[in-house]
C-alpha positions, 0 to 999 in steps of 0.5 A: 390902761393905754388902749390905743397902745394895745388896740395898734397891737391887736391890729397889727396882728390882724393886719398880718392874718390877712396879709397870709390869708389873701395870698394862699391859696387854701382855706387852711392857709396853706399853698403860697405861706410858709410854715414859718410865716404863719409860726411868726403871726401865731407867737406875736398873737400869744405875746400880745394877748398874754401882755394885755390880759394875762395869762389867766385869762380866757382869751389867753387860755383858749389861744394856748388850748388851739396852739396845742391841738395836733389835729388841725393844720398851723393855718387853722389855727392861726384862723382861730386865733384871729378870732380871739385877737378880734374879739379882744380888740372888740372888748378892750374898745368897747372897755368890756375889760377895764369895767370889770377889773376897776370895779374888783380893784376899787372895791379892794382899796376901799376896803383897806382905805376903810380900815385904815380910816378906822385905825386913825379913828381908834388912834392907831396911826402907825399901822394906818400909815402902813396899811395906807403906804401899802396900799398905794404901791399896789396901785402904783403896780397896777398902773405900771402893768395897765400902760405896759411899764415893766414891774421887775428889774433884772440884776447883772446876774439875769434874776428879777426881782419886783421893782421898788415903789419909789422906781415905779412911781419915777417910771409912771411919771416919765411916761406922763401916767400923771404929773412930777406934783404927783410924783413928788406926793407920792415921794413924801407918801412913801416916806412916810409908810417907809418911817411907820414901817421902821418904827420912826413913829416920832417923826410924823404926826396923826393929822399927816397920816390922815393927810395921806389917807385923803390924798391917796384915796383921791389919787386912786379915783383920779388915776385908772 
């Protein structure tokens, strides 16, 4: 995750809240402030907050329970807020966030790197090499949405779709995620879970599956 990014996001905000809260002259933020101002704040605070932690989350969900009260003044909830801007800059410098979400993550592709393992050792290269593949273009999705890449492309027609492997694997690596030697690992990995996919299971081997399977696993550890 690109802490620093996010964390200038959270202060802007912040920086924001009080410039409104020096200049008016009520505690609920009123007099000298406009509506409009306070609105502005509000809808960047939503956005941020949902772009770092999702909407799933409780940060996000008590922004979106206070935006919808009716019986408190737009300044108070803008107070409150502000709070919860706080607290999650508070937890992402304090990497509170990222603990979490790198030990549920690691666990789930130990899990499939384990049966992939298994499969190479019972002779089942082919769906090892698939499980594998599959495996590393979840990561490289979450990589992707960790630095705040996007992991949709949208079509002349407005629908999105999720980006392929191979684009955001070109995107990680422009943003200097990790090295063009990965890149191009991560190239040849594709094309060989592209191969056991499509049944060209006479173009590679079991030793270069099991290759991969070192590799990827690697990768992963080396790459949060």
């Amino acid at each position: 995750m690109n802490k620093d990014f996010f964390i200038k996001q959270l202060d802007d905000i912040l920086s924001d809240f009080n410039k409104i809260k020096s200049k008016a002259q009520y505690d609920d933020l009123s007099g000298n402030v406009t509506i409009e101002e306070i609105s502005s704040v509000l809808t960047k605070a939503k956005a941020a907050i949902a772009r770092i932690v999702g909407d799933n989350s409780e940060y996000y969900k008590d922004t979106e329970a206070t935006l919808k009260r009716t019986n408190i003044h737009e300044g108070n909830k803008l107070r409150h807020i502000a709070g919860t801007v706080t607290a999650l800059k508070s937890d992402l410098q304090n990497d509170y966030l990222k603990s979490f979400s790198n030990i549920v993550q690691s666990e789930v592709f130990s899990d499939y790197l384990e049966m992939a393992d298994h499969l190479l050792t019972e002779g089942y290269k082919d769906p090892a090499a698939v499980l594998i593949g599959s495996t590393l273009e979840v990561h490289l999705r979450e990589l992707c949405i960790s630095n705040n890449i996007d992991v949709e492309v949208t079509n002349n027609k407005g629908n999105k779709s999720p980006k392929k492997a191979d684009l955001m694997n070109a995107d990680l690596a422009k943003a200097g995620i990790y090295s063009s030697a990965y890149q191009k690992q991560i190239v040849a990995w594709l094309d060989l879970r592209n191969k056991a996919a499509h049944g060209k299971y006479h173009e590679y081997k079991t030793e270069e599956v099991s290759l991969m399977l070192q590799g990827i696993r690697q990768f992963i550890l080396t790459t949060k």
